[in-house]
C-alpha positions as CSV (number, residue, x, y, z in Angstrom):
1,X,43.3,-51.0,-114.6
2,X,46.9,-50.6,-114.0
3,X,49.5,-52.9,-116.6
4,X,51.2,-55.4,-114.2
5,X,53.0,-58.5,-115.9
6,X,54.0,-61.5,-114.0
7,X,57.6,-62.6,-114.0
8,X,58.4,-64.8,-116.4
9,X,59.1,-68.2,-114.4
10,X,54.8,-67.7,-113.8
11,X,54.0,-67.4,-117.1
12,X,52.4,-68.9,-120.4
13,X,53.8,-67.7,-123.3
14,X,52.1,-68.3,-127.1
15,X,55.1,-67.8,-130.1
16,X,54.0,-67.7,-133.3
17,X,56.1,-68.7,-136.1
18,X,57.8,-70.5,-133.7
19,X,59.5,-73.3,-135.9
20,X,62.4,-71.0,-137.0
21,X,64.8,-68.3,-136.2
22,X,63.4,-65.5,-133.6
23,X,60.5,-67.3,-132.7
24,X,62.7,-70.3,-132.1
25,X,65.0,-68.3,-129.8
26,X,62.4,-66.5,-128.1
27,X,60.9,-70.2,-127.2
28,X,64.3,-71.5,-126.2
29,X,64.8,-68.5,-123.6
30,X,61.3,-68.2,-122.4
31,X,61.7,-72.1,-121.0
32,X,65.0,-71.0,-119.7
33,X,63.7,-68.7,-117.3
34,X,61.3,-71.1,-116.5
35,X,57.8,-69.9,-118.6
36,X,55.6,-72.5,-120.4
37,X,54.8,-72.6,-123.9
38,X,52.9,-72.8,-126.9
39,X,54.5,-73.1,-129.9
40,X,53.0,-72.3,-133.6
41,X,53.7,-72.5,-136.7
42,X,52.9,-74.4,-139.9
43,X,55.4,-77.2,-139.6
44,X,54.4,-79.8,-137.7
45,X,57.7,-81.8,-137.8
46,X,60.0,-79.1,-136.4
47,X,57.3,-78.3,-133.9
48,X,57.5,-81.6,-132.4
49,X,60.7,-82.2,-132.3
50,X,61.4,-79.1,-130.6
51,X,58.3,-79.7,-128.5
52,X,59.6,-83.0,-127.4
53,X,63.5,-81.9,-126.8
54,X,61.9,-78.7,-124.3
55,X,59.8,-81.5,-122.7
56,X,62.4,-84.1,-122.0
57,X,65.1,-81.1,-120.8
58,X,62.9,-80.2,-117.6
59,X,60.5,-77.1,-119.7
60,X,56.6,-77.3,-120.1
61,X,55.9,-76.8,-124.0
62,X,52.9,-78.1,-126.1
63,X,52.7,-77.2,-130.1
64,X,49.7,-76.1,-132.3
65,X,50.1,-76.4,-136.2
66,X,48.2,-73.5,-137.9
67,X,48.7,-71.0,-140.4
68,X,48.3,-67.6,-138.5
69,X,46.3,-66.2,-141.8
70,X,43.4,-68.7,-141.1
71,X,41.6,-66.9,-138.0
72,X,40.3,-69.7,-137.5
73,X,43.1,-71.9,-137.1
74,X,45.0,-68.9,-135.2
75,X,41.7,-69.6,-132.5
76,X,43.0,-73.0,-132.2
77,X,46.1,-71.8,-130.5
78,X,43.9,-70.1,-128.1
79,X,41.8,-72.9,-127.2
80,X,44.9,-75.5,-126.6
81,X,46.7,-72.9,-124.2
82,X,43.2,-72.4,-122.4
83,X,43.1,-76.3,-122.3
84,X,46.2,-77.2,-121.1
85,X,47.5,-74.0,-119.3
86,X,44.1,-72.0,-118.3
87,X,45.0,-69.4,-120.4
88,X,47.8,-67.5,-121.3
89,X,49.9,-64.9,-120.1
90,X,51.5,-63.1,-123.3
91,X,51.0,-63.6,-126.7
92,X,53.5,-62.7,-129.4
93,X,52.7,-62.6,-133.2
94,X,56.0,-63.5,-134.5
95,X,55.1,-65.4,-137.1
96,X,56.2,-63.8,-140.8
97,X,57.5,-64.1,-144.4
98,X,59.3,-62.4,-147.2
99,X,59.4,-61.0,-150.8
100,X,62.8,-60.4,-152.4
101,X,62.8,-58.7,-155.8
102,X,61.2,-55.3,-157.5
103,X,57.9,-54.6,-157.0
104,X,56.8,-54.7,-160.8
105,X,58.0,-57.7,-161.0
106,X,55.9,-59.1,-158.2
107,X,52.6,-61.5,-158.4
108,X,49.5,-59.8,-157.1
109,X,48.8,-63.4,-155.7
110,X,52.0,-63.7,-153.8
111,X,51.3,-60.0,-152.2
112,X,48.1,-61.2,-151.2
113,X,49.7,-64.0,-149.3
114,X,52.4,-62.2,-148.0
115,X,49.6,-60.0,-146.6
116,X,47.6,-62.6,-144.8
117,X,50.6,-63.7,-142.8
118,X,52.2,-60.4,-142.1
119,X,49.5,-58.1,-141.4
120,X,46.4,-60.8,-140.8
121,X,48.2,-62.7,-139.3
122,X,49.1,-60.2,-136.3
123,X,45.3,-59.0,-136.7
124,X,44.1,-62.4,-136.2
125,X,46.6,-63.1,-133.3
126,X,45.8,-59.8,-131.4
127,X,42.0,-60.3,-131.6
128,X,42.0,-63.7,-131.2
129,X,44.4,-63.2,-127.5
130,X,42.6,-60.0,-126.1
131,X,39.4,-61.6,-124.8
132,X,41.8,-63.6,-122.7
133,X,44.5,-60.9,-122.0
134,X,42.0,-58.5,-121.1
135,X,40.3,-60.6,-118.5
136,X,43.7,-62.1,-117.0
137,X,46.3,-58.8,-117.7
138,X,49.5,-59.7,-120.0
139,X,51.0,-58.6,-122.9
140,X,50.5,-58.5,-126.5
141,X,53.6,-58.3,-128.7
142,X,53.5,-58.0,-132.2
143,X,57.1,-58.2,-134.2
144,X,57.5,-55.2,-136.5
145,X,60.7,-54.0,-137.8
146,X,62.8,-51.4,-138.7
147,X,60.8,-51.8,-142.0
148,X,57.7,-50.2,-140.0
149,X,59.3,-47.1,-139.9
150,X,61.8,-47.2,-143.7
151,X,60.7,-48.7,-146.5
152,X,63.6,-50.5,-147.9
153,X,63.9,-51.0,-152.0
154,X,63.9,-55.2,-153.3
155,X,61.7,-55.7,-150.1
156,X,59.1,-53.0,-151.3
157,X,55.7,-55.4,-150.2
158,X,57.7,-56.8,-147.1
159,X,57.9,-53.0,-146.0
160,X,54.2,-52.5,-146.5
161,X,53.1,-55.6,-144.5
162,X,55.4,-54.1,-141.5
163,X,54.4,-50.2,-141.7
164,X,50.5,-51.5,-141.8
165,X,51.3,-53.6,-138.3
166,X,52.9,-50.9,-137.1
167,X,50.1,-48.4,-137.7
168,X,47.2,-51.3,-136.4
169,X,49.2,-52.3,-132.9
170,X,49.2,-48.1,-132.2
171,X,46.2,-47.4,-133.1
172,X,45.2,-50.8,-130.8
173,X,47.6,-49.8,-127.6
174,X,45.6,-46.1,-127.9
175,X,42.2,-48.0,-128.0
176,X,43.5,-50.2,-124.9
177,X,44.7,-47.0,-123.7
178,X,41.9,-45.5,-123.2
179,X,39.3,-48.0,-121.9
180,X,42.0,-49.1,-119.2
181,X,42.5,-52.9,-120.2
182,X,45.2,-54.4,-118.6
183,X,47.1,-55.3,-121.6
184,X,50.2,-54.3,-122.5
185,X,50.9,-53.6,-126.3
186,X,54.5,-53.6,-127.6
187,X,56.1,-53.3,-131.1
188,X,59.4,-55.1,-131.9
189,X,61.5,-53.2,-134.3
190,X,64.5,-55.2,-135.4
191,X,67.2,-54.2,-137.6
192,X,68.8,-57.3,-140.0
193,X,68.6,-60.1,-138.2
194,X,70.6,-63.3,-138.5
195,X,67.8,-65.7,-139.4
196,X,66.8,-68.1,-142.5
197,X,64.7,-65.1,-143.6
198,X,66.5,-64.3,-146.5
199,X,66.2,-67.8,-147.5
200,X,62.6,-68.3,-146.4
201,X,61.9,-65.6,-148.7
202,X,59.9,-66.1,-151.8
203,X,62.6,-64.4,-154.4
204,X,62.0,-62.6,-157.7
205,X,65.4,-61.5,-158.4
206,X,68.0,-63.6,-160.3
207,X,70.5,-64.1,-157.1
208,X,70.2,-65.5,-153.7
209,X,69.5,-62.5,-151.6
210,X,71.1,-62.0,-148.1
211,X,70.2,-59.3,-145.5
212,X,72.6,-56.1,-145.7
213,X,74.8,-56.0,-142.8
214,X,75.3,-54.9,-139.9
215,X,73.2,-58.0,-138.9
216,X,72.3,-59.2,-135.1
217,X,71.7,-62.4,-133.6
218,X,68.1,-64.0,-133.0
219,X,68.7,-64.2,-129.1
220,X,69.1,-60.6,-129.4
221,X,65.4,-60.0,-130.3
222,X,64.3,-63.0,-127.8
223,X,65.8,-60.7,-125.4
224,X,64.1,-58.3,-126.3
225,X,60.6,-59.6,-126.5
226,X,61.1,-61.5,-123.3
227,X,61.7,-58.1,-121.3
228,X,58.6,-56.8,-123.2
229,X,56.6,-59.7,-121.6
230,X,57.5,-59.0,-118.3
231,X,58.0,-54.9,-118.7
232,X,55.6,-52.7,-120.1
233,X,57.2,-51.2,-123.0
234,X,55.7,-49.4,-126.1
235,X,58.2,-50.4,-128.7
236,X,61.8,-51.8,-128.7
237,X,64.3,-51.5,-131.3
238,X,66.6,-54.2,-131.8
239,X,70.3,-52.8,-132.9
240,X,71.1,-49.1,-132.7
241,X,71.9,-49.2,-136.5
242,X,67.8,-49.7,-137.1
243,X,67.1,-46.7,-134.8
244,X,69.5,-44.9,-136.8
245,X,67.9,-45.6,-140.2
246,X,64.8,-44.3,-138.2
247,X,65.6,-41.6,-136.9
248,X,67.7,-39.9,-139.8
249,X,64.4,-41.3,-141.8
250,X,62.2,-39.5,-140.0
251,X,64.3,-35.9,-139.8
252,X,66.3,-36.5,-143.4
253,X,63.8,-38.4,-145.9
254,X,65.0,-37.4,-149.1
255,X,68.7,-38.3,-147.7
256,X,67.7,-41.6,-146.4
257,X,65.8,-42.6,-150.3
258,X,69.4,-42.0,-151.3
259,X,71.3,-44.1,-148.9
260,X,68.8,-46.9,-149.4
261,X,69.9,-47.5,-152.9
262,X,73.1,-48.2,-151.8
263,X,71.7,-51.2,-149.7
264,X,70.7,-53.0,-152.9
265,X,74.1,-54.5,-154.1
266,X,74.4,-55.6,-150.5
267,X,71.1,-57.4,-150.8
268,X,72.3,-60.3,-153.0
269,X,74.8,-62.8,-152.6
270,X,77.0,-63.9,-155.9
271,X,75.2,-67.5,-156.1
272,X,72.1,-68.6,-158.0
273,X,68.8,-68.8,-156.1
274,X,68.5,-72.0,-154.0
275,X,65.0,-72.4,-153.3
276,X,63.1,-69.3,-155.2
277,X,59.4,-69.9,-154.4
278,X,60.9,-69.9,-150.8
279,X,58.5,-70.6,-147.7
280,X,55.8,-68.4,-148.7
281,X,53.0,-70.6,-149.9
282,X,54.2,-73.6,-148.0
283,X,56.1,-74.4,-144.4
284,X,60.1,-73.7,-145.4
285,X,62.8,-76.2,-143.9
286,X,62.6,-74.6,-140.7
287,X,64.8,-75.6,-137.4
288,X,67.3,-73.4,-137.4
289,X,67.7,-70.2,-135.5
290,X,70.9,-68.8,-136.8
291,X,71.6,-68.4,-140.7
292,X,74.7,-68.9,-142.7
293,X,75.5,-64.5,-143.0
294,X,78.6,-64.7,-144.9
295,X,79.7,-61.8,-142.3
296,X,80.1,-60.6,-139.0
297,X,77.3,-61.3,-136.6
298,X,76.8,-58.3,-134.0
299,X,75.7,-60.9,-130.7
300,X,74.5,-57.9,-128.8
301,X,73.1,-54.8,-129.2
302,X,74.3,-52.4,-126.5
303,X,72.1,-49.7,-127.6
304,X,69.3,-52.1,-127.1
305,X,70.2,-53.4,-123.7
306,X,70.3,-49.6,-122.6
307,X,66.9,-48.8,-123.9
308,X,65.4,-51.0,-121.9
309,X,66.4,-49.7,-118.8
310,X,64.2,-47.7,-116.5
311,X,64.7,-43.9,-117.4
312,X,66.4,-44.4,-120.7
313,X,63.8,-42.2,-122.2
314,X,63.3,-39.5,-119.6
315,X,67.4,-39.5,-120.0
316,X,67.5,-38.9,-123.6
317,X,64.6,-36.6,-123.5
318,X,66.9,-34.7,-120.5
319,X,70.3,-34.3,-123.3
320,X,68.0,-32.6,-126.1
321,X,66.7,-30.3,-123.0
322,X,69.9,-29.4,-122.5
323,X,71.2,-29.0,-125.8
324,X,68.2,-27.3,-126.7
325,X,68.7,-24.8,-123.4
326,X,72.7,-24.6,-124.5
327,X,71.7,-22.7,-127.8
328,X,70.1,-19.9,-125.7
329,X,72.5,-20.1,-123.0
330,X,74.2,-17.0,-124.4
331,X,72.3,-13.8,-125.8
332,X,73.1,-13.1,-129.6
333,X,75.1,-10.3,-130.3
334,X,73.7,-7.3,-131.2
335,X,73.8,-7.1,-135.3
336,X,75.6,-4.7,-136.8
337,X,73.5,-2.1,-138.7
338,X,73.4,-2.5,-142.5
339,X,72.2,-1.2,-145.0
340,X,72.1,-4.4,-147.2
């Protein structure tokens, strides 16, 4: 069956990790162009307030508390938007933590639990929203990163959780693919986004850490995931500096190991820790969408905003057929006979 997505002003949209920062701004949006939705995440306290505010402004939103690396729980979520909605029209496993500091000096029990909300917690999301996606049509959208595609040093197991979602939603979109289901699977890649996520972070280093700039704004990823919800799309990057880092990552390895070291200093801010255990084993003071980046704040992303237009990629793919075609425009010269 063919992918067709509703507009957004006819559609139910689940958010995970919705208390916070991208998920926060993607709920906020969504209701502005008139969607429904359900709202997740482990803190109850944010959730209803939030719930309440999009309520008494004129939206449609109803909350679910669960931790998104209890299936069960993540089922939950499910059942209340069948209950009060019917169902559900896109489903987006936003929910995610952190781990700030070297690898060796890492707990195996805090990888573990990074694990089940990263990486299960997209598993659990994705099977847990199919039966219904596949049965309706809609769109599954999982939030990767620019970490999917370049592993990035000090966030070592955070880079992990994001290249194993990245390699389970392909393999999932192929499997989709080829039985025909009407579901539309999309990967967010964002680059350093202005979130609490630094914060949220559980930290094994000795400063507070901070994401190396350039950063972009949470609205920018909303945006984003909102036009994946409506537009089939296989992957979006946020920020053009994040496809960068992937591309010259993908055609200059060795290079790019080099000029991730230099992103370390840039990782920390000169302050002690202010909360080192962070958000990971329990709900972090959430409410905020924007964080307190010391630095400039990049609002927009114009390379994103192109990307998403229809024939961005048959354009590109149109400027390497021509450069390609330019190098054999000309025939060689004939070489000069030598003897050497």
């Amino acid at each position: 069956m063919p992918v067709t997505l509703k507009p957004l002003s006819e559609q139910t949209i689940v958010i995970t990790g919705a208390s916070s920062g991208i998920g926060l701004a993607t709920a906020r949006m969504a209701v502005a162009h008139g969607a429904r939705v359900v709202l997740a995440s482990r803190n109850e306290e944010v959730l209803a307030a939030v719930t309440e505010n999009i309520n008494a402004t004129g939206g449609t939103a109803i909350y679910v508390v669960a931790d998104v690396g209890d299936r069960a729980q993540v089922q939950r979520i499910a059942d209340a938007a069948t209950e009060h909605f019917g169902g559900f029209d896109t489903w987006v496993n936003n929910a995610g933590l952190g781990i700030v500091g070297r690898i060796e000096d890492g707990k195996e029990e805090d990888f573990r639990r990074l694990f089940d909300t990263n990486f299960w917690g997209v598993v659990h999301g994705s099977l847990v929203a199919l039966p219904i996606l596949k049965q309706r049509g809609g769109a599954l959208i999982n939030l990767g990163s620019v970490a999917s595609d370049v592993a990035f040093p000090y966030q070592g197991m955070y880079s992990t959780t994001k290249h194993a979602i990245k390699g389970f939603t392909d393999a999932l979109r192929i499997e989709l693919s080829y039985e025909k289901a009407p579901v539309s699977v999309t990967l967010i890649k964002p680059a350093a986004i202005n979130t609490d996520f630094a914060h949220h972070a559980h930290n094994d280093a000795d400063r507070e850490p901070m994401l190396p700039p350039p950063l972009y704004a949470p609205k920018e990823v909303a945006f984003g995931i909102l036009h994946a919800a409506a537009h089939p799309k296989r992957d979006i990057y946020i920020g053009g500096a994040g496809r960068l880092f992937s591309f010259f990552n993908r055609v200059a390895p060795a290079l790019m190991d080099q000029l991730s070291k230099t992103l370390i200093p840039q990782s920390f801010r000169d302050e002690s820790p202010r909360r080192p255990e962070g958000a990971l084993h329990d709900a972090g003071r959430d409410g905020q969408v924007d964080s307190d980046h010391p630095g400039m704040v990049r609002q927009t992303s114009f390379y994103t905003r192109l990307s998403v237009l229809p024939g961005f990629g048959v354009a590109v793919a149109a400027l390497v057929g021509l450069g390609v075609a330019a190098l054999f425009r000309h025939e060689p010269k004939k070489a000069k006979r030598s003897w050497f």
